[in-house]
N, C-alpha and C positions, 0 to 999 in steps of 0.2 A: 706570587712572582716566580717560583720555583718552576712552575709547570710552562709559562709563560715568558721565561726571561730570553728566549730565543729570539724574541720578539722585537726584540728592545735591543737587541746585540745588531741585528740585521740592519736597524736604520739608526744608528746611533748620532749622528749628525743632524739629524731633526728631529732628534729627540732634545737632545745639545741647545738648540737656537728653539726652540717651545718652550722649555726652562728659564734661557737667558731672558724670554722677553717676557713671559710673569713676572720674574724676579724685577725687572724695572718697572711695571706698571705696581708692582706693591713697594715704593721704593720707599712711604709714609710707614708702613708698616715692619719694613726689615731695619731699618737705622736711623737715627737723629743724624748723624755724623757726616761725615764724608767719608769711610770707609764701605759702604755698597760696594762701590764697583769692583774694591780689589778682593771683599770677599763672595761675589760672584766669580768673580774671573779664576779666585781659587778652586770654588768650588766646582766649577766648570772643567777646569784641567783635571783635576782630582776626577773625577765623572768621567769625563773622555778618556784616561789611562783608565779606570777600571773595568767600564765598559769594554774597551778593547783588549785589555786581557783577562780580564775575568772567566772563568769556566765554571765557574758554581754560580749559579744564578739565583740562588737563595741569600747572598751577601745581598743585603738592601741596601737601596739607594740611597733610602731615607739617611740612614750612618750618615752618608757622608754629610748630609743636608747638616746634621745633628754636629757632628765634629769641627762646621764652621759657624757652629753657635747663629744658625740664624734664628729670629724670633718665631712665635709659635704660628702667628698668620705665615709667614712664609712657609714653614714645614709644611701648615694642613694645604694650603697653594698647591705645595710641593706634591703632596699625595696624591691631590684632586687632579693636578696636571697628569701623573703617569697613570693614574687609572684611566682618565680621557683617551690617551695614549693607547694604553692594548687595546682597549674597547673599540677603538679605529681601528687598530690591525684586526681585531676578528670579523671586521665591517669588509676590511678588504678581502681576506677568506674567505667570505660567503656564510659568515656562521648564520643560524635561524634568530629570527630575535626573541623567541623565548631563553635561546642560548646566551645570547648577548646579554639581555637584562640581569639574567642570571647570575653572569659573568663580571657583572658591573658591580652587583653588591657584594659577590664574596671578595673582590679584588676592593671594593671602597673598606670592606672592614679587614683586610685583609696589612692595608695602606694606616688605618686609624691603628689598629692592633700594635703593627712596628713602630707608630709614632708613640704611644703610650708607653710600651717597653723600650725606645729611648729617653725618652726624657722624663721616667718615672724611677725607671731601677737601676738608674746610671748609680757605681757605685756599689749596689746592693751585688756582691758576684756572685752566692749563693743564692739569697732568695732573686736574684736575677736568672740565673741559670734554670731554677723551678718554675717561673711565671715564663721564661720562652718558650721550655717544653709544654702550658699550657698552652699560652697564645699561638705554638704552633699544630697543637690537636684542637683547637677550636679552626684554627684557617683550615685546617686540612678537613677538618669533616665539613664545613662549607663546601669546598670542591667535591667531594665527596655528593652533596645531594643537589651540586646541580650534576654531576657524573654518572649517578648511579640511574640504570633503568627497571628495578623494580628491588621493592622492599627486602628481599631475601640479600640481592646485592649493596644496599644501602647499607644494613643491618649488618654483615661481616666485614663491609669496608672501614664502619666506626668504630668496632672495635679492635682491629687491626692499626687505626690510625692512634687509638686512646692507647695501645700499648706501645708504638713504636716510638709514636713523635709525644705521648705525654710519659712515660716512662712507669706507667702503671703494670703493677704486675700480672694480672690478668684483668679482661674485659668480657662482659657479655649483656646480651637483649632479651631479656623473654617476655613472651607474652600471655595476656591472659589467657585461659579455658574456664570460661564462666561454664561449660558441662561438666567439667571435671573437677572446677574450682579449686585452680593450681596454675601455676605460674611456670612455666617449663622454658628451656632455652631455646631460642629461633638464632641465634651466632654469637659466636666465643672467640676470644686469640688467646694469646700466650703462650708460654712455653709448660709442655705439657698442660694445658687447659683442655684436650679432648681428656683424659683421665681425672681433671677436678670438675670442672663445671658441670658435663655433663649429669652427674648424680646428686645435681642441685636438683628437686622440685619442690615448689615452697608451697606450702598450703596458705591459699587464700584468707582463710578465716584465720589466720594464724598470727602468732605475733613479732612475724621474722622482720628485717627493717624492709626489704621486699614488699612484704604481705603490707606493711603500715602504711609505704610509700603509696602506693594502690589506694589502700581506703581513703587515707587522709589528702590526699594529691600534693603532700607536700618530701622535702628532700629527707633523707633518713642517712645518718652517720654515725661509725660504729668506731670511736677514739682507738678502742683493743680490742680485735674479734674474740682471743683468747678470755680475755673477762665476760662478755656479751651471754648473757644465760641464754635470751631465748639462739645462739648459736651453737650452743651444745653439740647439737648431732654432726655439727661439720669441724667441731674443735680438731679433731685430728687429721682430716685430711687439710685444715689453713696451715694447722704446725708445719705437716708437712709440704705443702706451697709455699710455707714461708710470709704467709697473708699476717698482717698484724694488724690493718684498720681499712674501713670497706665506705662506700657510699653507695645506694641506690634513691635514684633518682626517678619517677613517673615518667613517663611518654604517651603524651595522650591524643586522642585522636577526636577535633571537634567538642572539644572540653572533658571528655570522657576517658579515664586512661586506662589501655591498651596494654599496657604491659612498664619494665621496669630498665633504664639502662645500671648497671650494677660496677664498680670500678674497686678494686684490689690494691694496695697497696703494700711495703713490704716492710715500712715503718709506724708507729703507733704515733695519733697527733698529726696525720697525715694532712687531714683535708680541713685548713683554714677559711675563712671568710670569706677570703679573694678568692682561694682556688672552687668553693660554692657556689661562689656567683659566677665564675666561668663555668662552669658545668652545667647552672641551671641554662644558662644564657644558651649552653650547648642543644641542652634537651627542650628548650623550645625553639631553637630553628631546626633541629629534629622532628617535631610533632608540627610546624609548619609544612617541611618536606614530604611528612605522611598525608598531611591532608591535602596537600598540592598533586602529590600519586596517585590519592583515593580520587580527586577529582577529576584526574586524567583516565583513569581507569573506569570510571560512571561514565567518562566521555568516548571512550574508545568502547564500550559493552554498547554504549546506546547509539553509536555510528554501527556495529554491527550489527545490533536486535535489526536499525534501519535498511542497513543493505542485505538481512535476510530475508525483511517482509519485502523491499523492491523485485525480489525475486523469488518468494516461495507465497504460496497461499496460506493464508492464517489460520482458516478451519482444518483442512486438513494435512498440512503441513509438504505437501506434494509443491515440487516446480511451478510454476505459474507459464503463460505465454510466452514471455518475453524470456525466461531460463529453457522453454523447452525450446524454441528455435535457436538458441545455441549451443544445444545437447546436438538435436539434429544435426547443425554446420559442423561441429565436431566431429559425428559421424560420417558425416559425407568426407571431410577432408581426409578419417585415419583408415575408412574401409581402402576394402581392395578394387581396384576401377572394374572388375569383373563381377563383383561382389551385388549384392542387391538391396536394399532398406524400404520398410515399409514403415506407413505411417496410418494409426488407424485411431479415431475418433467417438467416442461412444455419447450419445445423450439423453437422460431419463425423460423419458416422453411426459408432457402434462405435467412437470413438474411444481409449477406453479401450483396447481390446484389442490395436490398434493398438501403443499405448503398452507394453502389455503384451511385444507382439510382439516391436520393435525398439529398445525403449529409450527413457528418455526425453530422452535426447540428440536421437534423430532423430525424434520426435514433436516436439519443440521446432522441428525444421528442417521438417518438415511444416505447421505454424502460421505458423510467417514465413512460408512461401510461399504458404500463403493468402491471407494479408494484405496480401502484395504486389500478388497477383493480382486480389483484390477491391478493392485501391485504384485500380488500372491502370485496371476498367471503372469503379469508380463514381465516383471525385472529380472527374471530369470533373461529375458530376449534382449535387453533393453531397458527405457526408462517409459516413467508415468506421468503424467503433470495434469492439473486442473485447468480447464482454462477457457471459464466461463463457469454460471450461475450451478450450470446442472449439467456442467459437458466437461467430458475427461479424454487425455489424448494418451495412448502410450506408444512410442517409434522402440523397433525393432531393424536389425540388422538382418534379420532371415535366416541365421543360421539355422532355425528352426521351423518349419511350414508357415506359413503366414495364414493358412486354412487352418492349421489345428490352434491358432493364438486366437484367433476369433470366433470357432468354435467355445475355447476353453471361455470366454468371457462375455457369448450367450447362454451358456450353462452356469454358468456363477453367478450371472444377473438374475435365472428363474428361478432359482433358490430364493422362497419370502424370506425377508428381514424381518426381525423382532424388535418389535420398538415399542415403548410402554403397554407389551399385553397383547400387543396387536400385531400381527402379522399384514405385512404388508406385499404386495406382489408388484413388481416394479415391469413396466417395457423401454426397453429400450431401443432407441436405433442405433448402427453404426453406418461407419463410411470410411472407406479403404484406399489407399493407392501407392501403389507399388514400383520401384523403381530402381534402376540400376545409380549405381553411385557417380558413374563417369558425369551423366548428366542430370543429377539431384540438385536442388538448390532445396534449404530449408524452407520460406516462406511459400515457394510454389506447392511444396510437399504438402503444406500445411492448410492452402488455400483449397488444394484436391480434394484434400479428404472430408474439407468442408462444405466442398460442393457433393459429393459424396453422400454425405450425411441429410444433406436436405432432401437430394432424391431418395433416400430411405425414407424421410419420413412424407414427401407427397405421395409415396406410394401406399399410403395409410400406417407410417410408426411401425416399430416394433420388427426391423426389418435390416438388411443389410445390404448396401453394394458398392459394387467395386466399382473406383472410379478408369472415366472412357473418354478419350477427346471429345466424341458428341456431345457429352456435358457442356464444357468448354465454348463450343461451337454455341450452343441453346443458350449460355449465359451472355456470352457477346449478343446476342441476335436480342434477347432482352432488353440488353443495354441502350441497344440500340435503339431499339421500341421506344423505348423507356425515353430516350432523347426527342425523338422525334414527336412522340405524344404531347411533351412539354410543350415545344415549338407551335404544334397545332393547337391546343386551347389556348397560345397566347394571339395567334393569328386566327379565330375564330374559326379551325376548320370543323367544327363539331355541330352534330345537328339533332335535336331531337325528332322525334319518331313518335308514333301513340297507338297503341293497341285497344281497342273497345272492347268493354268488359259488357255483358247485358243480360236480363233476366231472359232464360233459357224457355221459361211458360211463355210470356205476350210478345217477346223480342224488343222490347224496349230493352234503348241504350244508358247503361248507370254510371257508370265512368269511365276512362280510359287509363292505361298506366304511360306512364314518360318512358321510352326506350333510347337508352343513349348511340348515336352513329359516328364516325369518322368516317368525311369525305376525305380518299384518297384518287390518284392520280387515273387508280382499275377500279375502281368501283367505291363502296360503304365498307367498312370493316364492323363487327358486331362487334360487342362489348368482350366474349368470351373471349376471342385472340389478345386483347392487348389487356384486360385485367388484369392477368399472373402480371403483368410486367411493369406496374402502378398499385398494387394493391394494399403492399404492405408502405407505401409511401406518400408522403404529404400532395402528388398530384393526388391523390383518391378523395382529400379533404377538396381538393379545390373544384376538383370534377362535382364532386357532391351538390357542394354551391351553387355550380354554375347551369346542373338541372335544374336544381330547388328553385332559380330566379329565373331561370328560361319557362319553367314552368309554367308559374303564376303570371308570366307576364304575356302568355298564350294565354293563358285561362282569363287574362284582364282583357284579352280581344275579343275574344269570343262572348264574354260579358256585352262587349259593347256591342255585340252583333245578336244581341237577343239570344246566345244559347250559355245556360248554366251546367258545366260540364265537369264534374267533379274528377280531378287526377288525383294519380298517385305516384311517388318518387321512392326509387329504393334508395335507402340510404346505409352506408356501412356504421358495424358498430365505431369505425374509427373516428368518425367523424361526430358522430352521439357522448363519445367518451370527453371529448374536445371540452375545453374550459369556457371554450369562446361560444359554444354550441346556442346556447339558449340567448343571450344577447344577440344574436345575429340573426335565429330563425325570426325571434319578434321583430327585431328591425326590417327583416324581408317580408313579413305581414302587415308591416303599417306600410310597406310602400306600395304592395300591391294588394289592395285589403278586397278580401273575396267570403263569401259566408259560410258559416261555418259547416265544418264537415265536408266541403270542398277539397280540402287539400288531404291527402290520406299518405304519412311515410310507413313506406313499408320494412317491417326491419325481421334478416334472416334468422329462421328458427335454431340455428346453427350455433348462436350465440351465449358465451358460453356462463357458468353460474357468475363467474366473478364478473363479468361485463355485466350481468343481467342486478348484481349489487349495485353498479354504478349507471347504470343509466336510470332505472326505473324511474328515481325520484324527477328525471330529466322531462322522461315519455309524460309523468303525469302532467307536467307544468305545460306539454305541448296541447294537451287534451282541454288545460284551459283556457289555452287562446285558440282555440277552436279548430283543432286538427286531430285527426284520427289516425288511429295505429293500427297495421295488420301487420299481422303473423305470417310471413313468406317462407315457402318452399315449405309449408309443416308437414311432417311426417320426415324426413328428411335427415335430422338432426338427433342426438344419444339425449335428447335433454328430457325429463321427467315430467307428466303432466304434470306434478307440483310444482317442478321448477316454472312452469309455462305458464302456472295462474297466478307467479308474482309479477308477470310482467302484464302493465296495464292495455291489452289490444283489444280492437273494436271487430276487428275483422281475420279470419282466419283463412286461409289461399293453401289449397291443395295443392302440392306439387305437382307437375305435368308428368312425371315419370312414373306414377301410379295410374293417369288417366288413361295413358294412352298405350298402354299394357291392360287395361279393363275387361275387354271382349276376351283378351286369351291366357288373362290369368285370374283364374278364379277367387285366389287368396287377395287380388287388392281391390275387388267388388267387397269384402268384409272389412281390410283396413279403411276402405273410404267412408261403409258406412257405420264404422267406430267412433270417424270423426265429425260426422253428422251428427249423430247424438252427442258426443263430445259439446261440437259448436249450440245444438240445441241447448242442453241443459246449462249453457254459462253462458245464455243470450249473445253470443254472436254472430254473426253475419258470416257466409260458406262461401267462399270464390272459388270455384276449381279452373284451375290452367289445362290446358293440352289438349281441348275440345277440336281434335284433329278432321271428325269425321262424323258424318249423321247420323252413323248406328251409335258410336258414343254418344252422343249428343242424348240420342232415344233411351238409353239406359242410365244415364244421368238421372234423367226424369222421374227414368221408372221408379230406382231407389233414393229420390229425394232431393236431389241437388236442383236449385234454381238460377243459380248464376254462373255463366262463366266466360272464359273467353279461350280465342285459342284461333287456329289461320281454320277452320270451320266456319267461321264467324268472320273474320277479318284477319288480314298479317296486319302487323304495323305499318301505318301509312304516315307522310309529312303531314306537317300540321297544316298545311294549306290542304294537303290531301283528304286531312279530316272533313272539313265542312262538305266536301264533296260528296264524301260517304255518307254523310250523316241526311246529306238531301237526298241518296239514293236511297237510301233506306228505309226514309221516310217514306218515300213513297213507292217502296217494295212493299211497307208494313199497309199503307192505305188502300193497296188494289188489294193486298188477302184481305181484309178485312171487310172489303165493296164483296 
């Protein structure tokens, strides 16, 4: 009420009439009589004069309850009204309601405390005088933890309260050091207590009442410190404090206790039964208060661990995305408008495979060392952040070249890493873009150098550039593709095409391949234009399909028109990798059901070890619902004839860029016929592409090849245009042969 009686001063007329009307609704409980009313109405005026002049707000209310001898329901009424009471005024302050609760229990035992020491020690003036100074260091160290924000301040407020308001002669808290195994003090009061307490340290294993309070977790009290052997070593300096009997009490933390609170006294016989039981009562809402801190404190470390990792990366402890665009905005906002910042991008090429390679234990030790490395050159300019699987950004201000910070961290990057034994040699790309502050925006910065970055690595990895509007320009014009292309396989503007494939000795025709068109407004567009701009995205799946079923459902025409004319579809590995892949090719073989070896997917040699893990077991399962596999564009591709005999193909397809360089480079007359024995010795079937012209055609021959195709032969024609060729040809092949 002391801290709080302002409270009660301010509205004291509704405090007045809130009193008066409990008091009548317990009117069973205050009197048999008819006296109520007039010792309400006393006690009411008595209230309202002292309210209104009172200035010490520590005179309780309750007094006056107690001086008109009302019964014991009416007091506890009385108590429970005014604590209702503040606990509305701090509702109307806006206190928090962990404050409020708080505030409710130290103020209810605060309320119970006063009613006990009126109507227990009425009478008693001495041991009355001793049990207020208790019951007011117990209310006080209440206020005390819900006030205090962290142990060091709890800890010196109690003791402070145990000598002012309980009249002890010195107080202190120590806590344990299980390394040192000793008990040392964490806060003290009294007068001269920096000169005594301090050169307390109690040994743990010891048998001081400290050390026993500890092991035993029970209260320890010392009648005459001066008699107490095991206090020998501190005899002279209690004489001279004046200490003549002690109590140490456990504080424990989650049952386990923590340390000791310790209390002084200056008369022997000190600490009675009552005054024990207030003390223990003390020191466990004491070690409630600690575990209620330590709680707060697990809660407030692990709100932070969380808004560390919202923003920094957990491998290597760098910035993340979302921290480094507001490092950037930072910079943009404090530079000078004349000033300039750059932002540049770095990303370990193939780092997947990598990964693949040696684990992701040392892919992990591969990353920190980048991060290391990239911090070493750039935080000197700037900051660094991760932000992505295997991609690192660091933004600079420029005060420094922005050529020599990207030189420094292609030279850092060629330096192998050592990672369990192994030297490892890393490529990387970057991508840069540079810019005055005036007109910087983070997110643009960040989007540049990512488009940046990608043109480094179409231009084969391992490489650097700066970004250029024409980037910019090339990504919209994508985008746009990219929209438009949508629009067209849903409005069926797409048309297949078929290339004849034939044996190069008799000119018989063996099959044809599916060439995908878009009819536009100027003319067909080929596949190579609008690929880049669908490739890496789910139209590639759907374009896939919608060959694979335009296919067969030619090839089921031409069935019924008497010709068996075996295709073939190229298919991406995107679509091979797909979940869906194998339930749908079979369901598009039983609708268009064509015999076997008919249908041939063609899948790019390009393809890399880790797809070639995951489709295999696919390819085989295609092989036995009767469809054949070849090997496109081979030679073409960094992949290993080892790698290339895991994957199950029936047929191997020379790329056209060796054939049609044949006549005037000598060296791919020897790669082609590498591949020939290649395909001989692992019984597959030779396509070569690029059959541009007759003298290739004749030199095909000469060194072994018998199949191919290529606009020597035929361009791709519609597949109405097919049948047409197929009769002219026929009967090209009938008159050579007359």
């Amino acid at each position: 009420m002391t801290a709080y009686g302002h409270l009660l001063f301010s509205r004291r007329q509704t405090l007045a009439k809130q009193l008066f009307w409990y008091l009548l609704r317990q009117h069973n409980a205050v009197a048999p009589d008819g006296e109520l009313a007039e010792r309400v109405e006393a006690l009411l005026q008595t209230l309202e004069r002292t309210l209104s002049a009172a200035h010490d707000a520590g005179e309780s209310v309750l007094a006056l309850a107690v001086g008109q001898q009302l019964p014991l329901a009416a007091l506890s009424g009385l108590a429970e009204c005014l604590t209702g009471y503040l606990v509305g005024e701090a509702m109307a302050l806006d206190v928090p309601q962990v404050v409020r609760q708080a505030l409710e229990e130290a103020l209810r035992k605060r309320m119970a405390l006063d009613l006990m020491l009126q109507l227990q020690q009425a009478g008693q003036n001495d041991a009355n005088a001793l049990a207020a100074r208790l019951y007011a260091t117990l209310s006080g160290v209440s206020l005390a933890l819900i006030n205090a924000q962290s142990r060091e301040q709890l800890f010196q407020a109690i003791c402070r309260i145990c000598v002012e308001e309980g009249g002890f002669a010195y107080a202190w808290i120590g806590l344990v050091d299980t390394q040192q195994a000793n008990i040392r003090p964490a806060a003290l009061a009294g007068d001269g207590a920096e000169g005594f307490i301090p050169g307390v340290c109690i040994d743990l294993n010891g048998q001081t009442p400290s050390a026993r309070a500890v092991a035993t977790g029970e209260v320890q009290c010392v009648d005459d410190t001066l008699a107490q052997q095991s206090l020998m070593p501190w005899r002279d300096a209690m004489r001279i404090g004046g200490v003549r009997s002690m109590l140490s009490i456990p504080l424990q933390l989650y049952g386990q206790a923590i340390g000791t609170l310790v209390l002084y006294a200056r008369r022997c016989h000190y600490f009675d039964h009552a005054t024990v039981g207030l003390v223990r009562a003390m020191a466990g809402e004491i070690s409630h208060a600690l575990e209620r801190q330590d709680a707060m404190a697990r809660s407030q470390k692990a709100e932070n661990d969380l808004a560390y990792l919202i923003q920094h990366d957990p491998l290597t402890g760098l910035p993340n995305r979302q921290l480094m665009l507001e490092r950037i905005g930072q910079m943009v906002q404090l530079g000078q408008p004349d000033s300039q910042i750059g932002v540049v991008t770095l990303a370990i090429d193939s780092f997947h495979e990598l990964n693949a390679r040696l684990g992701h234990a040392s892919g992990d030790m591969v990353l920190r060392e980048v991060a290391l490395r990239m911090s070493q050159r750039a935080l000197p300019h700037g900051s660094v952040g991760r932000v992505g699987a295997a991609r690192f950004v660091a933004v600079s201000d420029v005060s420094e070249p922005l050529d020599r910070l990207v030189a420094d961290l292609q030279d850092a990057m060629r330096e192998p890493i050592q990672c369990q034994g192994e030297h490892i040699s890393l490529r990387c790309s970057i991508g840069v873009v540079q810019e005055h502050i005036a007109s910087a925006d983070a997110a643009a910065l960040m989007r540049c150098s990512d488009l940046a970055l990608i043109r480094a690595r179409e231009a084969g990895g391992g490489r650097c550039r700066f970004y250029d509007e024409g980037m910019d320009v090339e990504i919209r014009r994508m985008h746009a593709l990219r929209g438009d292309f949508a629009r067209a396989l849903a409005d069926n503007e797409l048309e297949l095409f078929y290339q004849p494939k034939i044996n190069l000795v008799d000119h018989k025709v063996s099959g044809v391949e599916a060439l995908i068109r878009w009819r536009r407004a100027d003319g067909y567009m080929a596949p190579g234009e609008f690929f880049p701009a669908i490739e890496h995205t789910d139209l590639m799946r759907e374009l896939d399909w919608w060959v694979m079923s335009e296919a067969l459902r030619h090839s089921s025409v031409w069935m019924a028109q008497g010709k068996l004319i075996p295709v073939s579809v190229n298919l991406s590995a995107m679509t091979l990798r797909h979940e869906s892949f194998l339930p749908r090719i079979q369901a598009l073989i039983m609708r268009h059901p064509i015999p076997d070896g008919h249908l041939e997917l063609e899948v790019l040699e390009t393809v890399s070890q880790k797809e070639a893990e995951e489709i295999v077991h696919k390819l085989e399962s295609c092989r036995e619902f009767g469809i054949s596999i070849a090997l496109d564009d081979f030679g073409t591709g960094a992949s290993s004839l080892v790698h290339l005999q895991q994957l199950p193909f029936d047929t191997i397809k020379i790329d056209q860029r060796f054939v049609r360089k044949l006549l005037k480079a000598p060296g791919n007359e020897a790669i082609i016929r590498s591949m020939i024995s290649f395909a001989h010795y692992t019984g597959r079937k030779l396509v070569v592409e690029g059959v541009e012209s007759q003298p290739i055609w004749d030199r095909l021959l000469e060194i072994g090849c018998t199949s191919g195709q290529g606009y020597a032969i035929s361009a791709p024609v519609s597949a109405s245009g097919l049948m047409d060729w197929l009769a002219e040809r026929e009967e090209t092949v009938a008159l050579k042969s007359a």
